[in-house]
C-alpha positions as CSV (number, residue, x, y, z in Angstrom):
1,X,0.0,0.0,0.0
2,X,2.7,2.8,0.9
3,X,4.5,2.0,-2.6
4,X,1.5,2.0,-4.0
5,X,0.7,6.1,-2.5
6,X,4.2,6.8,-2.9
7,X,4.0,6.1,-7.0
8,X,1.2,8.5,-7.1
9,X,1.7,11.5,-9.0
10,X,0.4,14.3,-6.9
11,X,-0.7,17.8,-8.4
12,X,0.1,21.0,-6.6
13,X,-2.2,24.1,-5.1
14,X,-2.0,25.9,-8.7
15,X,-2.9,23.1,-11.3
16,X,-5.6,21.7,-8.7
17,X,-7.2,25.0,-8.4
18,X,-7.3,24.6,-12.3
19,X,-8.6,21.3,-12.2
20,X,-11.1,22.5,-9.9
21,X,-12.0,25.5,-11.3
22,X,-12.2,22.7,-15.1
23,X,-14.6,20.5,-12.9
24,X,-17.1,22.9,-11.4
25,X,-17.4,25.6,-14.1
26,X,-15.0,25.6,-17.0
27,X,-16.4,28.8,-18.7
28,X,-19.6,30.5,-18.6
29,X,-20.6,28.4,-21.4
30,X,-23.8,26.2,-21.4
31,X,-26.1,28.7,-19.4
32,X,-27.4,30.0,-22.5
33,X,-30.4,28.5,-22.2
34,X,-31.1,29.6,-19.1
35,X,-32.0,33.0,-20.8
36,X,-34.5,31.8,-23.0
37,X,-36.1,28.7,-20.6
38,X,-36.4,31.2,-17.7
39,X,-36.5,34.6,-19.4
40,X,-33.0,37.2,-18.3
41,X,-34.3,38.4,-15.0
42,X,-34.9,35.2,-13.7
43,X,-31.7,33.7,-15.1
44,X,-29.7,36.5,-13.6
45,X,-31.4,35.8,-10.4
46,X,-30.4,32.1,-10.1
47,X,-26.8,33.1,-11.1
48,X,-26.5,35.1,-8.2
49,X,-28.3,33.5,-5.3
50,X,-28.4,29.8,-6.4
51,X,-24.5,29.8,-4.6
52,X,-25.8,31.0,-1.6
53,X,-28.4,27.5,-1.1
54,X,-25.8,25.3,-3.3
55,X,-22.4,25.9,-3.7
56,X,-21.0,27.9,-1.2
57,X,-22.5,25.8,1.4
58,X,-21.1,22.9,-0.2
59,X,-17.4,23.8,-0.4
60,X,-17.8,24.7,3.0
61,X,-18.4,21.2,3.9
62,X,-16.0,19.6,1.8
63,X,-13.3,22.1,3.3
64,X,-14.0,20.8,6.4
65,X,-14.2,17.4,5.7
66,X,-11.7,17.2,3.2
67,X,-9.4,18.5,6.0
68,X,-10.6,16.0,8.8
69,X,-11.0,12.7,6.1
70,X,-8.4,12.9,3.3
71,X,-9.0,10.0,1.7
72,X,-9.4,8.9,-2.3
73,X,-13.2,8.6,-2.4
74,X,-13.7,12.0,-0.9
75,X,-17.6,12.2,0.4
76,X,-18.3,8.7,-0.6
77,X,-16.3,7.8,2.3
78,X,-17.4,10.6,4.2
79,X,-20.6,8.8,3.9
80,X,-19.9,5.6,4.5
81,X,-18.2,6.6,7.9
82,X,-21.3,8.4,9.2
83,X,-24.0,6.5,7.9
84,X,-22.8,3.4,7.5
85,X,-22.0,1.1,4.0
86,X,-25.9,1.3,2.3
87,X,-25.5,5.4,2.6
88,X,-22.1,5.0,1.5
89,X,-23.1,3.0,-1.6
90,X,-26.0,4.8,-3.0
91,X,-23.5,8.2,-2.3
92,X,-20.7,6.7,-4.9
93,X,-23.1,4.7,-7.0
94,X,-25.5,8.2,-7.6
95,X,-22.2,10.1,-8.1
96,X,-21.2,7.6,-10.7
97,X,-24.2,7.4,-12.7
98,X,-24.6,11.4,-12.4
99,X,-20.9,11.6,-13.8
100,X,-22.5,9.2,-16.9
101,X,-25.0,11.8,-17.8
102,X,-21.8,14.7,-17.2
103,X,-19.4,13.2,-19.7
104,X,-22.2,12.6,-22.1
105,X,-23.5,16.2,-21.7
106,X,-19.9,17.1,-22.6
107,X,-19.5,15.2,-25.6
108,X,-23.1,16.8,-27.0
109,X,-21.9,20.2,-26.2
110,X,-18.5,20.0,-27.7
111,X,-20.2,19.4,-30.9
112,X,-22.9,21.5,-30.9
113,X,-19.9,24.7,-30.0
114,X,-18.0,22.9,-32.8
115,X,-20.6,23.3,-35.4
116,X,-20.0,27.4,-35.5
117,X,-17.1,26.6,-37.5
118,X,-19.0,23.6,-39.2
119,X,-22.6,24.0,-39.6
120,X,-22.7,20.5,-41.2
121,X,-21.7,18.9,-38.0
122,X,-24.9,16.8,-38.0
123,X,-25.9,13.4,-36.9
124,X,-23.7,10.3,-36.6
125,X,-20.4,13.1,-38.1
126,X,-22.1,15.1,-34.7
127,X,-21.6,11.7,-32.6
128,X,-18.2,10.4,-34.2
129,X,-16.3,14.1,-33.1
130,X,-18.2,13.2,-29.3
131,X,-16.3,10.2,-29.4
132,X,-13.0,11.6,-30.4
133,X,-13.2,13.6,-27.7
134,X,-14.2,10.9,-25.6
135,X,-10.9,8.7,-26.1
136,X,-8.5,11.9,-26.5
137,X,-9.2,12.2,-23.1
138,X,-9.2,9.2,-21.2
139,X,-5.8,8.9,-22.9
140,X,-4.7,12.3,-20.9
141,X,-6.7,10.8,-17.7
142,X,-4.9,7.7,-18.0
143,X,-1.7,9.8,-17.2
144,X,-2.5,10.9,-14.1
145,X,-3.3,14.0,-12.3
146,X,-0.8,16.0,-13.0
147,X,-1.2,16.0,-16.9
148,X,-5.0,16.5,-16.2
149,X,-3.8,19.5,-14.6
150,X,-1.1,21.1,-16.3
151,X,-4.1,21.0,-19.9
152,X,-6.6,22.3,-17.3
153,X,-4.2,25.2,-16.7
154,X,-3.9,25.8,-20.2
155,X,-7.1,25.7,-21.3
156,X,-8.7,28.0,-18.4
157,X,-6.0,30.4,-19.2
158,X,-6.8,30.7,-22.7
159,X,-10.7,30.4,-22.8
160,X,-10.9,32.8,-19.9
161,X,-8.6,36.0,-21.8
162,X,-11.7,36.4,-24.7
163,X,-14.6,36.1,-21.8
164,X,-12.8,39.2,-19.7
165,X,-12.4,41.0,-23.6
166,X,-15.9,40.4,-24.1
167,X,-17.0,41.7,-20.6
168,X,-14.8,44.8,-21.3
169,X,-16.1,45.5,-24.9
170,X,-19.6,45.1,-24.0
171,X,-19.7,47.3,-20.6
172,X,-19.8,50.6,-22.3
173,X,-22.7,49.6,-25.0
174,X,-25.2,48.8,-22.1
175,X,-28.4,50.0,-24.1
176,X,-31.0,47.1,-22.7
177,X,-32.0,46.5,-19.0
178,X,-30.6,43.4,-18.5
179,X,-33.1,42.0,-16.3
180,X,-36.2,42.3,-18.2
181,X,-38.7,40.9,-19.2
182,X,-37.7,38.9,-15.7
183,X,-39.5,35.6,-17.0
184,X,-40.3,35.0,-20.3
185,X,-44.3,35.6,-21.3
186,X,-46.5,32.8,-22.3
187,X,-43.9,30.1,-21.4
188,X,-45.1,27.5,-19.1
189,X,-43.9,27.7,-15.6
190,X,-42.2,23.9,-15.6
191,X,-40.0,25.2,-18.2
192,X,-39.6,28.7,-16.6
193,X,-38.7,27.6,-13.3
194,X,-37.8,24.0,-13.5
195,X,-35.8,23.6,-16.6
196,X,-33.6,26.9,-15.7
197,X,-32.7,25.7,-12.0
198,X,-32.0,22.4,-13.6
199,X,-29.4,24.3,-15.3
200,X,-28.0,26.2,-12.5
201,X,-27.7,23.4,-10.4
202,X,-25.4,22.3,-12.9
203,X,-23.8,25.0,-13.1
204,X,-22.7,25.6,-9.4
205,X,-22.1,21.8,-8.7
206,X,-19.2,19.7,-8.1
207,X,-17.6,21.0,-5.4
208,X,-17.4,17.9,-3.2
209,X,-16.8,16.2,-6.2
210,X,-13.2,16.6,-6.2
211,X,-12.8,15.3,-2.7
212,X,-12.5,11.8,-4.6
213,X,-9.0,12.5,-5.3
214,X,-7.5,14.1,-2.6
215,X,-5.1,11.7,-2.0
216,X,-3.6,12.5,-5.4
217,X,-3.1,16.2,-4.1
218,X,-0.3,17.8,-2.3
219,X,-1.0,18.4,1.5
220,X,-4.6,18.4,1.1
221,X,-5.6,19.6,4.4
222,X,-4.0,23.2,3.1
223,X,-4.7,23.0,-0.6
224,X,-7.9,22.0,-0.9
225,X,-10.0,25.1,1.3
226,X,-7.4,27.6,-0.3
227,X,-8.5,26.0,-3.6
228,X,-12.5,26.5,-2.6
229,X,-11.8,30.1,-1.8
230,X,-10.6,30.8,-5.2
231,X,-12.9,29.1,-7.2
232,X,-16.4,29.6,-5.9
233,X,-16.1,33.2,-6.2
234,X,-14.2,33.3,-9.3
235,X,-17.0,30.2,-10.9
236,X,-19.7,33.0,-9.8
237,X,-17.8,36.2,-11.7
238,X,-17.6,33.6,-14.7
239,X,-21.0,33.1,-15.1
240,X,-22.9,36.7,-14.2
241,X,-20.6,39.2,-16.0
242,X,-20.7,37.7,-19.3
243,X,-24.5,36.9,-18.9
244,X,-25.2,40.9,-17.6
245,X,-22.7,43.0,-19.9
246,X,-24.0,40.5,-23.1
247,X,-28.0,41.0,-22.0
248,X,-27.3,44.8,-21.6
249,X,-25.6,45.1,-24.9
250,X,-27.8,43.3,-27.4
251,X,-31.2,42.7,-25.6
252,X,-32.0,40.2,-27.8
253,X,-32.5,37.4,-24.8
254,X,-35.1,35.4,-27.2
255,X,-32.3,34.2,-29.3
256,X,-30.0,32.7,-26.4
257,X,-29.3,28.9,-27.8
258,X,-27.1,26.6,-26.4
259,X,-24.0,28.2,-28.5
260,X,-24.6,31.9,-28.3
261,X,-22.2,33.3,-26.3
262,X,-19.7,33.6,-29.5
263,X,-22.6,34.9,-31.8
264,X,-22.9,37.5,-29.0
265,X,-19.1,37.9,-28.9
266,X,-19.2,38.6,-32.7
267,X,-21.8,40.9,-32.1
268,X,-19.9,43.3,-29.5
269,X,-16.4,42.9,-30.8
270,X,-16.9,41.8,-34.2
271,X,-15.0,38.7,-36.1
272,X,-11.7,38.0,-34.4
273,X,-13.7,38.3,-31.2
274,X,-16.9,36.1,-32.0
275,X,-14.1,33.0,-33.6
276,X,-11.9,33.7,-30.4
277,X,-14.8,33.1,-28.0
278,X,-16.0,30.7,-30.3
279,X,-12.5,28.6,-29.8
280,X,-12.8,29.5,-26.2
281,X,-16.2,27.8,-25.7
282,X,-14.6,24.6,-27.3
283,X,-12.0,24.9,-25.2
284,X,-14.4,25.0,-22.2
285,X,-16.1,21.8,-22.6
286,X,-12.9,20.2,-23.4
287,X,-11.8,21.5,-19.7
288,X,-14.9,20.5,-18.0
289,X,-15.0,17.1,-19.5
290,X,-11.6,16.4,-18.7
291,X,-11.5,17.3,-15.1
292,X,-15.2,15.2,-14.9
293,X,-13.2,12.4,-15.9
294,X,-10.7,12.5,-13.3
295,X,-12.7,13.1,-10.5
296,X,-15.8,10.9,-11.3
297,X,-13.5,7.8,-11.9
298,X,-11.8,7.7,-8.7
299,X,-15.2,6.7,-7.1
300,X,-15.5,3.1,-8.9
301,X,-12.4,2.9,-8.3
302,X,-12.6,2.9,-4.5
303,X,-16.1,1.1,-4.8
304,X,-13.9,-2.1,-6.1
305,X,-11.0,-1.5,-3.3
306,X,-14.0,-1.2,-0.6
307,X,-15.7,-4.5,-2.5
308,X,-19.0,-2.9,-3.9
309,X,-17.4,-3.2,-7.3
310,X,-15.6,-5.8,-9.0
311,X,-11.9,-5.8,-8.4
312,X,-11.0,-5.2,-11.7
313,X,-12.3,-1.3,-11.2
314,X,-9.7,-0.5,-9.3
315,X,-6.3,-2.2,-11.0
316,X,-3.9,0.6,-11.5
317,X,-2.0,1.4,-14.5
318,X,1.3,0.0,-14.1
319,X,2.5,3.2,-14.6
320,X,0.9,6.0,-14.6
321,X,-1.0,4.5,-10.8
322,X,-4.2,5.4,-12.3
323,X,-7.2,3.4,-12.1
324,X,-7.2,2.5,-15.8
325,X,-10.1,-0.1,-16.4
326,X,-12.6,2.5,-14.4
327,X,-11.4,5.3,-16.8
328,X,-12.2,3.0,-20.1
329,X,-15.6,1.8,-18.8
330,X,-16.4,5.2,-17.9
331,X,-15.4,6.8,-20.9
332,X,-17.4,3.9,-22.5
333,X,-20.5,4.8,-20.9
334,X,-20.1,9.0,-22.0
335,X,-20.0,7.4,-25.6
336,X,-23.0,5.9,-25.5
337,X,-25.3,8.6,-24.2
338,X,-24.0,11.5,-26.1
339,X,-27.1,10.8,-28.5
340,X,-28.8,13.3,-26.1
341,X,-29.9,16.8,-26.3
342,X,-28.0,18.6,-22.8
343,X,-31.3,19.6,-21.1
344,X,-32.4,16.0,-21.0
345,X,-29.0,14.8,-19.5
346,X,-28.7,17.7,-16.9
347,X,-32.7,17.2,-16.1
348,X,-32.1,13.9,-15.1
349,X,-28.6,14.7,-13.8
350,X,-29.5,16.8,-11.0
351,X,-32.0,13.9,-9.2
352,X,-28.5,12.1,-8.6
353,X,-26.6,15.3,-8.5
354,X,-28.6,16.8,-5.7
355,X,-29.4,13.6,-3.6
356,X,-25.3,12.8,-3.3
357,X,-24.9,16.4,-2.1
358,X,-27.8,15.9,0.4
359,X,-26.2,13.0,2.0
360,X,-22.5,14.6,1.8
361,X,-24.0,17.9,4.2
362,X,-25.8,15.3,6.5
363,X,-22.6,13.8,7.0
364,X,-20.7,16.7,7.9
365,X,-24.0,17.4,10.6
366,X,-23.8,13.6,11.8
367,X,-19.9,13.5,12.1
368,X,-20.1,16.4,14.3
369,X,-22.2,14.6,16.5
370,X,-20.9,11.2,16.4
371,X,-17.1,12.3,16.4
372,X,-16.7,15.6,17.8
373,X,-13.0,14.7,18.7
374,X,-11.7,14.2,15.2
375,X,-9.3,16.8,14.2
376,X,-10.3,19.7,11.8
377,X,-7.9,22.0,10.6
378,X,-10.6,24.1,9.0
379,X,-13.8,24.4,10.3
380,X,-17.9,25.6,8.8
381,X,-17.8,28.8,10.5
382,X,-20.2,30.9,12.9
383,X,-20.5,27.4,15.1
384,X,-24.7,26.1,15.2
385,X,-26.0,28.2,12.9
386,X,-23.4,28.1,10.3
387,X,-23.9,24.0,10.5
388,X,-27.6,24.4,10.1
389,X,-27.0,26.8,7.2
390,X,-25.0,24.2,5.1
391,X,-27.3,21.3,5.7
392,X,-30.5,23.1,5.6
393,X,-29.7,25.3,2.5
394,X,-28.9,22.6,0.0
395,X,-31.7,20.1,1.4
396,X,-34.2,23.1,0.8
397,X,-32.8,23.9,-2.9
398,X,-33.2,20.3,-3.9
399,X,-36.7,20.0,-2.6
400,X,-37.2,22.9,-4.8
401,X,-35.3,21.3,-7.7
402,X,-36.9,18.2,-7.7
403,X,-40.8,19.5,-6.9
404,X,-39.9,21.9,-10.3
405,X,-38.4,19.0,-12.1
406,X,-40.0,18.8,-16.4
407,X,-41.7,15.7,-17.3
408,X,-38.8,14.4,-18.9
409,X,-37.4,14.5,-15.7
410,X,-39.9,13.6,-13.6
411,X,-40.2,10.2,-15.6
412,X,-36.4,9.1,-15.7
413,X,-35.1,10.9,-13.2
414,X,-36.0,8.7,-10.4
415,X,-35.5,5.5,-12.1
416,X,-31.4,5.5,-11.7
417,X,-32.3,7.2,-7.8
418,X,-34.1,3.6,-7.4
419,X,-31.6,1.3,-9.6
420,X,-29.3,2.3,-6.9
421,X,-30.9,0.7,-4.1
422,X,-30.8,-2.7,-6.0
423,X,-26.9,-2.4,-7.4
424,X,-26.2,-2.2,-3.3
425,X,-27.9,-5.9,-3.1
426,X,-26.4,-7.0,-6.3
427,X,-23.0,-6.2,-6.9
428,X,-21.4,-7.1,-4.0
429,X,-22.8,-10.7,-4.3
430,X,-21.8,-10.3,-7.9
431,X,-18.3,-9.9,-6.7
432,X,-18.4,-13.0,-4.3
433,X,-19.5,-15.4,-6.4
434,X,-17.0,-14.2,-9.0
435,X,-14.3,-15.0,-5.7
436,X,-15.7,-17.7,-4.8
437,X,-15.9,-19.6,-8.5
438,X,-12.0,-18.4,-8.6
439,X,-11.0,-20.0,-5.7
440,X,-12.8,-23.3,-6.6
């Protein structure tokens, strides 16, 4: 085992702050349709105050657990320790099938930005450039950490440089209140409010999420709050100022697709800018897909070491000490949903999304009780109330989320919630009998 963690290649406070800031945001790009599901007002709205009930008090937990449980796994762990192993389970196993509907989500959207330069991009042409994406990087993932985070770094750097040229550009044409019309008229209130919080969810989520590999981090106890105080605010400045200063300039929210942020970029600064942004939002999705696929495969990976799994989940690269097979089977699964339109995916995404974050803040709550003696370097702050706040805000905005849900949904979204609670009977006596024929 120590060889094994001393052949791990580790990434340092700056590329994991990239790799964070890849995972959780990666560009203000795929909140477009935010403007035209729940109108500009409404959209701007979410942007601002959905951190408040999601995000920040989610960080704030994972600082403070991250710091007390280091361990590959992150919250699935977290889980397992406070609630015991069927809590634990359905935390990985949700996280896991959410991170399925992510990397296919990805794949979709890197095509669809990919079709501004090539407006033919359609059908299986549409699907084959998904799965080039797809294998390009679960090659990089295969490598480790470190090279995940050294193209995170470069691609935030060089999607983020157009996004601030845009945000300057468009400030001093602000001819349109930005806020109005706050919903959009004659558009029924599912869509309004259930489709667009769908999408901010989204948006603001992941930040537990890359607790699963904080063992593949340099002195995580330090790194990983620092990390959280960077990126939540920066993820939030990401998503309003290009949203505000675009909506001000043009006021022409009704034609917000799911690629307009470089047809508004060629709008305010003409050509060079509207191809730059254009690169940049291609760029994006490559980010966000590659730091999903880091992240989200460390959890079958310590599944199979904790015996949910098969044992073949979590062989290492001999190598590279990555968990290779989980990596291929994932990237597998991303291949074969990215027939899907994004709203469908995230829809359904954030009934897994939002559960696995529920249980992750009632763990922080039930740790405090169970184990008040356990060392945390960093703590939720403002003592009671500030633990109440973090468990009570997320619990109440996924009530919301899920009561708002769209049919689409409200039909499939609780079918992989459910699916869970039978994989926690079956694959475990899956893997014994696979043992047990072995050893015969």
């Amino acid at each position: 085992m120590n060889q094994t963690k001393s052949a791990i290649r580790r990434a340092g406070l700056f590329y994991f702050v990239f790799v964070m800031f890849s995972y959780t945001t990666g560009g203000p790009f795929g909140m477009e349709e935010m403007v035209t599901n729940s109108g500009p007002g409404l959209t701007l709205v979410y942007l601002l105050l959905i951190p408040l009930f999601w995000c920040i008090p989610v960080s704030l937990v994972t600082a403070e657990l991250t710091t007390a449980i280091p361990v590959e796994g992150g919250f699935y762990r977290w889980v397992r320790v406070a609630y015991g192993d069927f809590w634990g389970f359905l935390a990985g196993w949700w996280n896991w099938n959410a991170s399925w509907l992510l990397g296919g989500s990805y794949a979709v959207l890197f095509s669809d930005y990919l079709g501004v330069f090539f407006p033919g991009l359609t059908g299986w042409g549409h699907y084959l450039v998904s799965l080039a994406l797809i294998v390009a990087l679960a090659y990089i993932n295969i490598r480790g950490i470190q090279m995940v985070g050294l193209v995170s770094t470069i691609l935030e750097i060089s999607l983020l440089l157009p996004v601030i040229l845009l945000c300057v550009l468009a400030a001093p044409k602000w001819h349109f209140p930005p806020f109005h019309p706050f919903v959009p008229p004659h558009v029924p209130a599912f869509q309004v409010f259930g489709v667009g919080l769908a999408l901010g969810l989204w948006l603001y989520s992941g930040y537990e999420q890359c607790s699963s590999v904080a063992e593949e981090i340099e002195n995580p106890q330090r790194n990983f709050p620092i990390a959280l105080a960077v990126v939540v605010p920066l993820s939030m400045a990401t998503y309003i100022l290009p949203a505000l200063f675009s909506l001000a300039a043009l006021g022409n929210w009704q034609k917000w697709d799911t690629a307009y942020l470089p047809t508004a970029a060629l709008l305010i600064g003409g050509r060079g800018l509207g191809i730059a942004m254009a690169v940049a939002a291609i760029l994006g999705i490559v980010s966000l897909m590659n730091a999903t696929m880091l992240t989200s495969t460390r959890m079958p990976s310590t599944m199979g070491e904790d015996g949910y799994l098969p044992p073949l989940f979590a062989e290492k690269h001999a190598k590279y000490r990555t968990p290779w097979i989980a990596i291929l089977i994932s990237s597998a699964i991303y291949a074969s949903l990215a027939f899907h339109t994004l709203a469908q995916l995230l829809t359904v995404y954030v009934w897994l999304r939002s559960l696995t974050t529920v249980l992750t803040v009632m763990a922080a709550w039930k740790l405090r009780k169970t184990k008040p003696e356990m060392a945390r370097p960093f703590r939720i702050p403002f003592g009671k109330a500030g633990l109440v706040y973090v468990v009570a805000a997320p619990i109440a905005m996924t009530m919301v989320a899920l009561a708002g849900s769209d049919s689409f949904a409200l039909k499939w979204g609780p079918v992989p919630v459910v699916l869970g609670v039978g994989a926690y009977f079956v694959f475990p006596r899956i893997r014994r009998l696979v043992e047990a024929t072995s050893s015969g």
